[in-house]
C-alpha positions in Angstrom: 129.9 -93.6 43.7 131.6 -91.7 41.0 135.2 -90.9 41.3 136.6 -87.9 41.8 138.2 -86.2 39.4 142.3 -85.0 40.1 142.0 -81.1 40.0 144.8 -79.5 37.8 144.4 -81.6 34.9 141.6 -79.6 32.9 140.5 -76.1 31.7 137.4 -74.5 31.4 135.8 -72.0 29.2 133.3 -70.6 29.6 130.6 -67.8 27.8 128.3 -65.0 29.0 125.8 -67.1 28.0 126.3 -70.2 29.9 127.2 -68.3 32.8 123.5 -66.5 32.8 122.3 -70.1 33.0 124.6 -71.0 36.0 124.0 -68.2 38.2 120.1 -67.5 37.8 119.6 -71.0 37.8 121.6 -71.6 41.4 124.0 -73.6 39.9 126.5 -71.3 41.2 128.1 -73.7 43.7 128.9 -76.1 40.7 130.1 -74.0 38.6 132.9 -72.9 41.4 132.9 -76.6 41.8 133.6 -77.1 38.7 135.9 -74.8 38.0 138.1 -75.2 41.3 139.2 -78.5 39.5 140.4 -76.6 36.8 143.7 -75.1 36.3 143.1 -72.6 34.6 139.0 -71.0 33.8 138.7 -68.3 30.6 134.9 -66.2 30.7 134.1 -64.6 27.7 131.7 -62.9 25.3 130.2 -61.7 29.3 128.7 -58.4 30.3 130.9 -56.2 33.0 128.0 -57.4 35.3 128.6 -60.7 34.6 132.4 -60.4 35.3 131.5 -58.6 38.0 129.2 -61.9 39.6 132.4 -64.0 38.7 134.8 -61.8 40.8 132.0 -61.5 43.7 131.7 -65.5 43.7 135.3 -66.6 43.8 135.7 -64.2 46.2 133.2 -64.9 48.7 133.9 -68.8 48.9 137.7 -69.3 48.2 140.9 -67.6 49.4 142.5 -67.2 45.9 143.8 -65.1 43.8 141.8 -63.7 40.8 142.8 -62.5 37.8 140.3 -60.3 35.6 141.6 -58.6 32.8 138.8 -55.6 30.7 139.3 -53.5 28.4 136.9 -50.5 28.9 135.6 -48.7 31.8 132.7 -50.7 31.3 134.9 -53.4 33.6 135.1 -51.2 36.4 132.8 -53.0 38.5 134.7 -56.3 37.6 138.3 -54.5 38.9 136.8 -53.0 42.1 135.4 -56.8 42.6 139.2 -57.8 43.0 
């Protein structure tokens, strides 16, 4: 059985197009997984819908705190997410 891993010790990064990857392919449970072990998770190079899906999926499984930051009215849909 594999150990798990302390959360707080690493950081993620990760791009538009990994995340495409991620959340067509259902893998969207381990990526929040993933990323809950993190301490701190940067998503670039991503479309406002993608930031969007990354607001709307922390959101509807943890009770955190998000912090997106856009720079356009493109990232409209990724603020109202918050």
């Amino acid at each position: 059985m594999p150990e798990e891993v302390p959360s707080g010790d690493y950081g993620l990064i990760i791009s538009g197009y990994s995340l495409a990857y991620a959340l067509e392919g259902n893998l969207e449970l381990e990526l929040l997984r993933t990323a809950s072990m993190c301490k701190g998770v940067i998503c670039c190079r991503m479309t406002p819908f993608q930031k969007a899906q990354v607001v709307e999926l922390v959101k509807r499984y943890k009770k955190v705190v998000t912090l997106a930051i856009g720079d356009g009215a493109n990232d409209v849909s990724m603020i109202k997410g918050m």
